[in-house]
C-alpha positions as CSV (number, residue, x, y, z in Angstrom):
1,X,65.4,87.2,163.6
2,X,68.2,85.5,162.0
3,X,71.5,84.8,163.8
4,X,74.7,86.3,162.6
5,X,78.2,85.4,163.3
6,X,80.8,87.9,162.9
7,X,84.6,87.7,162.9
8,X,87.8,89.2,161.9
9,X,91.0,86.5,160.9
10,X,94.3,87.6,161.3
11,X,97.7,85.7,160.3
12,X,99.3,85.0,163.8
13,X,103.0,85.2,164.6
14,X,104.4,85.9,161.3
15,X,105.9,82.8,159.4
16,X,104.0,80.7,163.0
17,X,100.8,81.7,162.5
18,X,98.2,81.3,165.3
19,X,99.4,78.5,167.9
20,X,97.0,76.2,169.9
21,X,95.2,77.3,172.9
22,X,93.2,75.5,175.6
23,X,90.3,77.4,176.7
24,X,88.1,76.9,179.7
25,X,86.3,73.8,178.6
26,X,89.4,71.9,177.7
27,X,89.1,72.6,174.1
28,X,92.4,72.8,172.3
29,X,92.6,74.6,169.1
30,X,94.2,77.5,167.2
31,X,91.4,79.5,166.3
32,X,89.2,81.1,168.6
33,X,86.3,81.0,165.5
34,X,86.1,77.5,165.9
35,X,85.7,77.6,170.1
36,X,83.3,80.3,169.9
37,X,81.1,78.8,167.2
38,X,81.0,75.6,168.9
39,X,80.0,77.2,172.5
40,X,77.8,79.7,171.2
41,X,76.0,78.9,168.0
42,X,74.9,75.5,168.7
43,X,71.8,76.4,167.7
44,X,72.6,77.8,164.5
45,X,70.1,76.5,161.5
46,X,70.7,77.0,157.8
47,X,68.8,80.3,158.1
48,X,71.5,81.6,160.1
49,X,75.1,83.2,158.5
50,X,78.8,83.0,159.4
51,X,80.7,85.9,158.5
52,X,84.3,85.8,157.9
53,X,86.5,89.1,157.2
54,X,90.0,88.5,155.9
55,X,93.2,90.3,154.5
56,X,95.1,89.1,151.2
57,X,97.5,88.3,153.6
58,X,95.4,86.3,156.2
59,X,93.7,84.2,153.2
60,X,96.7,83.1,151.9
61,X,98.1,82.2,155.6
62,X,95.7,81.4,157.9
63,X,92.2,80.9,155.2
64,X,93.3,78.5,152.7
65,X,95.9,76.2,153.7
66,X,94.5,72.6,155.0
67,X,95.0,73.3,158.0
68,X,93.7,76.9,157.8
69,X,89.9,78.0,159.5
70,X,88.4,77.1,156.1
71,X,88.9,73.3,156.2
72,X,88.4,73.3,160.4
73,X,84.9,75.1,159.3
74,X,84.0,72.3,156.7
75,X,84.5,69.8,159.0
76,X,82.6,71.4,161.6
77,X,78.9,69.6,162.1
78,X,76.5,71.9,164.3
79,X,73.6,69.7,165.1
80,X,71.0,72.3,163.8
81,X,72.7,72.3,160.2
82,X,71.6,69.9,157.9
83,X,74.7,70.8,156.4
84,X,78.0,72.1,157.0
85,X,78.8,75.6,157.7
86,X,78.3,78.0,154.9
87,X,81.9,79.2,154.1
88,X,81.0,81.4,151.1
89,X,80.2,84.4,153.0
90,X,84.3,85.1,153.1
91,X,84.7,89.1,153.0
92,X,87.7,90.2,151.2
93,X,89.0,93.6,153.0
94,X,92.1,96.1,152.5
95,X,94.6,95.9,155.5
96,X,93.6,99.1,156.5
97,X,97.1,101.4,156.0
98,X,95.1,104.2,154.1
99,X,92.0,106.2,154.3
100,X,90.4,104.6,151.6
101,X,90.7,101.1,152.8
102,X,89.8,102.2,156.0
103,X,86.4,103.4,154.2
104,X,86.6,100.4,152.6
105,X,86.6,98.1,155.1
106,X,84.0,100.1,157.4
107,X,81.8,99.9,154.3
108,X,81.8,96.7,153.8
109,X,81.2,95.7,157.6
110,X,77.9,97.8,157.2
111,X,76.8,95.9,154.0
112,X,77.0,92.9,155.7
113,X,75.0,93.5,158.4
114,X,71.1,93.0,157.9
115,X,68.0,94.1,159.1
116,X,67.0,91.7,161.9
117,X,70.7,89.9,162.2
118,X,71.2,88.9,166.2
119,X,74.7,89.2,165.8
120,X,78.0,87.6,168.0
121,X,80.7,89.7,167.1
122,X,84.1,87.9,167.6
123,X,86.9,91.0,167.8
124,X,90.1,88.7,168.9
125,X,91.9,89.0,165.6
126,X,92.7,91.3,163.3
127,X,95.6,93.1,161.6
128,X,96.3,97.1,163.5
129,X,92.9,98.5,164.4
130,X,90.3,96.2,162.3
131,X,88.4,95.2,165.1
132,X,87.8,98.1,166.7
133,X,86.9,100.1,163.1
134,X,84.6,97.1,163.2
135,X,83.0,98.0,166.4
136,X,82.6,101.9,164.9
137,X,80.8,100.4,161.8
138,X,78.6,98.6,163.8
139,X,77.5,101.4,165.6
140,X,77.1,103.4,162.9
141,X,74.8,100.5,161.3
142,X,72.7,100.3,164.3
143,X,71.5,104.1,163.3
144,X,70.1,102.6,160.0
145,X,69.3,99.1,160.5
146,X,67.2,97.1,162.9
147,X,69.7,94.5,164.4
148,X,70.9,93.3,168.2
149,X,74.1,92.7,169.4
150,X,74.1,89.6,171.4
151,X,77.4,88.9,171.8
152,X,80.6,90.9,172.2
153,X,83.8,88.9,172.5
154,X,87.4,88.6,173.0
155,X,89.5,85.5,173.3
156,X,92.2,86.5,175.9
157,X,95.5,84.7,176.0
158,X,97.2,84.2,179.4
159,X,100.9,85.7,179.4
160,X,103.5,82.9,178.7
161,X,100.8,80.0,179.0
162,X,98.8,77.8,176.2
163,X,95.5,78.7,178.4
164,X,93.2,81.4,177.2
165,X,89.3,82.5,178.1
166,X,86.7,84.2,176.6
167,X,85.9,87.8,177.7
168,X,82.5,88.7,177.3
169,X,82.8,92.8,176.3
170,X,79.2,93.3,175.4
171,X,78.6,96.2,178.6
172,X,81.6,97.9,176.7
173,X,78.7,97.8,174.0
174,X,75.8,98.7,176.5
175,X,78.4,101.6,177.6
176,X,78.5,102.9,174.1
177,X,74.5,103.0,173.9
178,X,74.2,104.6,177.0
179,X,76.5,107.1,176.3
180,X,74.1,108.0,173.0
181,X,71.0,108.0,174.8
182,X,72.3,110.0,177.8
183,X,73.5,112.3,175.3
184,X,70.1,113.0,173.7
185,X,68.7,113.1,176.6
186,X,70.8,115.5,178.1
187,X,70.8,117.4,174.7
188,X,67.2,117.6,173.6
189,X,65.2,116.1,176.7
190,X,64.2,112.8,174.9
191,X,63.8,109.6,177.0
192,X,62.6,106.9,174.9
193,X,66.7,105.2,174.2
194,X,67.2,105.5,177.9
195,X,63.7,103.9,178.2
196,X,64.9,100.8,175.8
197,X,67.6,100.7,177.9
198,X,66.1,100.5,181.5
199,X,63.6,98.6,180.6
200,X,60.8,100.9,182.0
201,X,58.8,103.7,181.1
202,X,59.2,105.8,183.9
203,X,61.7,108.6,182.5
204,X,60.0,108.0,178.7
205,X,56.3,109.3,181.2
206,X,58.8,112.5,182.2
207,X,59.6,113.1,178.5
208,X,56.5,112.9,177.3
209,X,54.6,114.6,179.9
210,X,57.2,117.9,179.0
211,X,57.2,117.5,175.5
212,X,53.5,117.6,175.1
213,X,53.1,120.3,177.7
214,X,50.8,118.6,180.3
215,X,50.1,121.3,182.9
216,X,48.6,119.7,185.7
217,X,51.0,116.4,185.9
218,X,54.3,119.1,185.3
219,X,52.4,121.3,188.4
220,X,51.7,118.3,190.4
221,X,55.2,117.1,190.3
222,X,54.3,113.1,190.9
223,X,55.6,112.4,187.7
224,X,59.1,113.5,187.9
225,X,58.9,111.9,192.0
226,X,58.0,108.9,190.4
227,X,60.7,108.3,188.0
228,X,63.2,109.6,190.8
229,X,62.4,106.7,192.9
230,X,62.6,104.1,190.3
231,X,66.2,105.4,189.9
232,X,66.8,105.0,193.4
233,X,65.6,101.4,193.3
234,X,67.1,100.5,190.2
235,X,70.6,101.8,191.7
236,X,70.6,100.2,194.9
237,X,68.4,96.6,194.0
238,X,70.0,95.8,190.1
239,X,73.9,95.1,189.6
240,X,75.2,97.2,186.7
241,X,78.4,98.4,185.2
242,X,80.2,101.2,187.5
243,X,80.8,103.6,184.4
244,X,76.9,103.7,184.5
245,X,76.3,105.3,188.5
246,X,77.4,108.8,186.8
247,X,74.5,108.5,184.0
248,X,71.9,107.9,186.8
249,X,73.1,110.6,188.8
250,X,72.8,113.0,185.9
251,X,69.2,112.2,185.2
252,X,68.3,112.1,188.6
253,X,70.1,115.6,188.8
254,X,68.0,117.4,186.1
255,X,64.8,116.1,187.3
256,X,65.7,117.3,191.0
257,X,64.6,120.8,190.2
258,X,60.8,119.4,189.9
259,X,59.2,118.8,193.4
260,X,55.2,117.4,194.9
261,X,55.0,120.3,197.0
262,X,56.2,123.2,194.8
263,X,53.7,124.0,191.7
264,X,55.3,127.5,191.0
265,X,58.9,126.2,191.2
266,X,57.7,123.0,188.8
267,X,56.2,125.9,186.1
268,X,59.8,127.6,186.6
269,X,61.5,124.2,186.0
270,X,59.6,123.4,183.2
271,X,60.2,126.5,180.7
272,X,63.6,126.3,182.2
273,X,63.9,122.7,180.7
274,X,62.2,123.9,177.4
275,X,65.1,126.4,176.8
276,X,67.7,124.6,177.5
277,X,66.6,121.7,175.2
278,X,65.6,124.3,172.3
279,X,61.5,123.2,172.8
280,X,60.8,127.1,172.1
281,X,57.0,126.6,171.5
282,X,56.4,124.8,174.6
283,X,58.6,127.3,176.3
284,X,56.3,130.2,174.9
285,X,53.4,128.6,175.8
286,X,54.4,127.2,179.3
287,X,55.4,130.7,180.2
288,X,52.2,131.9,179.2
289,X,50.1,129.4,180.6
290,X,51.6,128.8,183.7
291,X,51.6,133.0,184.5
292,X,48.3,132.2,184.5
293,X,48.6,129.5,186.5
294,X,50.6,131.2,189.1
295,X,48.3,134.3,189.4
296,X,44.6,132.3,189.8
297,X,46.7,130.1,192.4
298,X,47.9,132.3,194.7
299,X,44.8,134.1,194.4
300,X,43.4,130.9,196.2
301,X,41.1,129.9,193.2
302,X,41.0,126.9,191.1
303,X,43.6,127.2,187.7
304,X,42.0,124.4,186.6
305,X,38.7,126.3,185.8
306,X,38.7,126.7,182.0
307,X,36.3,129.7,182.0
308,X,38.7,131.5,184.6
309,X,41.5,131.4,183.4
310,X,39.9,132.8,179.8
311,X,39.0,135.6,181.8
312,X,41.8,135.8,183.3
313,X,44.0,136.1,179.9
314,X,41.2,138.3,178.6
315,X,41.5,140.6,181.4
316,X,45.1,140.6,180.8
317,X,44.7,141.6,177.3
318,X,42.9,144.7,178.8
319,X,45.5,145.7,181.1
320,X,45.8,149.2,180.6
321,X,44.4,150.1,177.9
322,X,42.1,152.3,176.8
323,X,38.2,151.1,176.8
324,X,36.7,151.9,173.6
325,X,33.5,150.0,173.3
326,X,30.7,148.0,175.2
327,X,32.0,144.3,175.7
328,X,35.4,146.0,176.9
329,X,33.5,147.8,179.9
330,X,30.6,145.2,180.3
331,X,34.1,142.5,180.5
332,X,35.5,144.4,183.3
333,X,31.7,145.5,185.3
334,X,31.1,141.3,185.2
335,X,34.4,140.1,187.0
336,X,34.3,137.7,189.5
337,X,35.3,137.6,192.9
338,X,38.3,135.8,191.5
339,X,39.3,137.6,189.1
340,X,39.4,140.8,191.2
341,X,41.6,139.2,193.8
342,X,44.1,138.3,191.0
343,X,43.7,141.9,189.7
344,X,44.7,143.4,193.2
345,X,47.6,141.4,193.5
346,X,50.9,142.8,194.3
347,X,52.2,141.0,191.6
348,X,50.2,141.3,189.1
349,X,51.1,144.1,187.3
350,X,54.9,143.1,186.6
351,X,53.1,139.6,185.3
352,X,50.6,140.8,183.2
353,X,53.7,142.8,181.3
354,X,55.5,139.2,180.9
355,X,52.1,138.0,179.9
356,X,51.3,140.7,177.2
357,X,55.2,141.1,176.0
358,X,55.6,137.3,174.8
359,X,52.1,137.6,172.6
360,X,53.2,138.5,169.2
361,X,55.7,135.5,169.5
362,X,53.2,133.2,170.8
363,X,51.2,134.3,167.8
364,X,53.9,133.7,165.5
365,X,55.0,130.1,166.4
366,X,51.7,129.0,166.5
367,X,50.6,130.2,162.9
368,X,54.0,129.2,162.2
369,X,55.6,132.1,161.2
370,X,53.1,133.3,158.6
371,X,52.0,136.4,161.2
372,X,53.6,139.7,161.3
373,X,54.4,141.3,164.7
374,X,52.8,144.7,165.5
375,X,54.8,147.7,166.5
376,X,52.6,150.3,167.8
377,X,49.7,148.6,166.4
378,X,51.1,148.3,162.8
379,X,52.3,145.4,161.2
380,X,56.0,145.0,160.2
381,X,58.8,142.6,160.0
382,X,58.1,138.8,160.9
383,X,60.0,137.6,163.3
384,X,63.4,135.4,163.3
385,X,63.9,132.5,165.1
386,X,66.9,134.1,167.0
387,X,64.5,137.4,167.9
388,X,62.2,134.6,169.3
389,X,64.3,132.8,171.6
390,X,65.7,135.8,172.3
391,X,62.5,137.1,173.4
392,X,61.3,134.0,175.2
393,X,64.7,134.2,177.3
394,X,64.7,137.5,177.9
395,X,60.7,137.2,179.5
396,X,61.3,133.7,181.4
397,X,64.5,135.9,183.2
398,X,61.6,139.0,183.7
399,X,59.2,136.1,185.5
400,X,62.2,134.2,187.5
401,X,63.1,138.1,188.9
402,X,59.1,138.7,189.4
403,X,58.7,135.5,191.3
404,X,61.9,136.2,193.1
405,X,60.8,139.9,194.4
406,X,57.6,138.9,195.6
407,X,58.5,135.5,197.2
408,X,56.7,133.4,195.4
409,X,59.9,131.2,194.3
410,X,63.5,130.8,194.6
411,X,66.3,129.1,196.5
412,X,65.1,130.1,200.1
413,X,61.2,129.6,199.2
């Protein structure tokens, strides 16, 4: 990974240009470039660029002149360079008064950024708002290219003194990345940013174990317990920025739904979670699968039993209609002890509806889209993806009222 260091020069105090300042190791000089590159780049070989952004104006006045950055830069010797600092990489850019040169200058910014750069981005100077379009472009670039901001910084002047520091902004950075991955998170239910960011897998397990649908862990609930503790501990045992304490507490908020103790209310939580992040199939086929679930359970048999829970569906599928041949009758004379429980039910009947009423949509997202639905047995229209979610809405609000009637789940269960 090559190192990359990134700066903006400005011109000063007009007709004064930039005066000297003494900064925190004693070092007096007028241009921050020069401290920064001498504190921080050290290591810097001849694989490794220097970046330089200027204005016609801030060539001419600050770039050029002998005793401009240009001529402090060629007489600069960084131990690692067998020889002194490349000062060809010198970016021409518009001052920024009009769109176009705003484009311009945000343009080139991204073209000068490269795959694999591990960049220090000095934003201390700069006519108006070039810094800080700067900062934009480099966000936008770290979309489309592979690189790592090591450095954010600012050299700070103290009021009415020669004495500055150098303010390390990079969390303003981390803030900007944890806004984007707490926004897809909290948009579309995906983890793995957040997981970059944390440094742990924990909420990328949570994602995962939703996206793909895994039944048992979603039931069992240790997954989302799991990742709710390492929230806890990260929060209380790890210093991090205050802005970041409200991110946490969001995550840990739309995870608090799913419980150890509570398979039904972790199946409601689930499809819940699928249509609120637009995950329709797994939505549809949650709700299907975990009505099953629900009805073989509180019968008091096994819903992990593959065979049972085909008959199960099977007998759903049956439900009320009329028998017109062998295996139909010769189905419903072999079921088991199980099954007959789950048949007697109280709830059954306003479960096997949901069950049967989300089929022809099931059907459809899973051939994807190429089967008709039925209407009284005959084929007609396909379906549209608003009729879908529609439908899967309308039948997870059926189930939440079913489960709510017979007790089975809700706030006082």
């Amino acid at each position: 990974m090559a190192k990359h260091f990134i700066s903006f020069l400005g011109i000063g105090i007009p007709e004064k240009g930039y005066k000297e300042v003494v900064y925190d190791n004693g070092e007096k000089t007028k241009f921050i470039q020069l401290h920064l590159i001498k504190e921080f780049c050290r290591d810097y070989t001849n694989d490794d660029r220097f970046t330089f952004f200027v204005t016609e104006n801030a060539r001419s006045t600050t770039w050029e002149p002998e005793d401009g950055l240009k001529y402090e830069l060629a007489k600069l010797a960084l131990k690692n360079l067998s020889n002194p600092i490349d000062i060809t990489n010198i970016v021409d850019i518009g001052d920024g008064k009009t769109e176009k040169e705003i484009w311009g200058i945000f343009n080139k910014v991204y073209e000068n950024i490269r795959d694999d750069d591990l960049i220090i981005f000095d934003v201390t100077h700069g006519f108006r708002s070039l810094p800080i379009l700067a900062i934009v472009a480099l966000n936008y670039a770290r979309t489309l290219k592979k690189f790592t901001l090591n450095k954010l910084y600012y050299g700070a002047l103290e009021p009415g003194t020669d004495y500055g520091s150098v303010i390390d902004l990079t969390n303003f950075d981390l803030i900007y990345r944890w806004s984007t991955a707490i926004s897809d998170f909290n948009k579309y239910g995906t983890a793995g940013p957040i997981k970059d960011l944390l440094k742990n897998d924990a909420i990328d397990k949570v994602s995962k174990v939703l996206t793909t649908i895994r039944g048992q862990e979603i039931v069992s609930g240790k997954v989302f317990q799991k990742c709710k503790d390492y929230l806890v501990e990260y929060k209380y045992s790890r210093p991090y920025p205050p802005p970041f304490e409200p991110v946490f507490d969001l995550v840990e908020t739309k995870l608090n739904a799913f419980k150890t103790d509570n398979p039904v209310g972790n199946i409601v939580a689930s499809i819940d979670w699928y249509i609120k992040h637009q995950l329709i199939q797994q939505g549809i086929t949650m709700l299907r699968e975990g009505i099953l679930t629900i009805l073989i359970s509180q019968a008091g048999c096994d819903y992990n039993d593959i065979e049972l829970r085909d008959k199960c569906s099977t007998m759903i599928g049956h439900h009320n209609k009329e028998r017109t041949n062998e295996s139909e009758r010769e189905l419903e004379e072999s079921l088991q002890e199980g099954l007959q429980k789950i048949n007697s039910s109280a709830w059954y009947e306003d479960c096997a509806k949901i069950y049967q009423s989300i089929k022809d949509i099931r059907n459809t997202v899973n051939h994807g889209g190429f089967t008709p639905k039925t209407t009284g047995g005959k084929k007609s229209m396909f379906f549209n993806a608003e009729e879908i979610i529609g439908k899967l809405q309308a039948s997870f609000g059926n189930l939440k009222n079913t489960l709510r009637e017979h007790k089975l789940w809700g706030d006082d269960i």
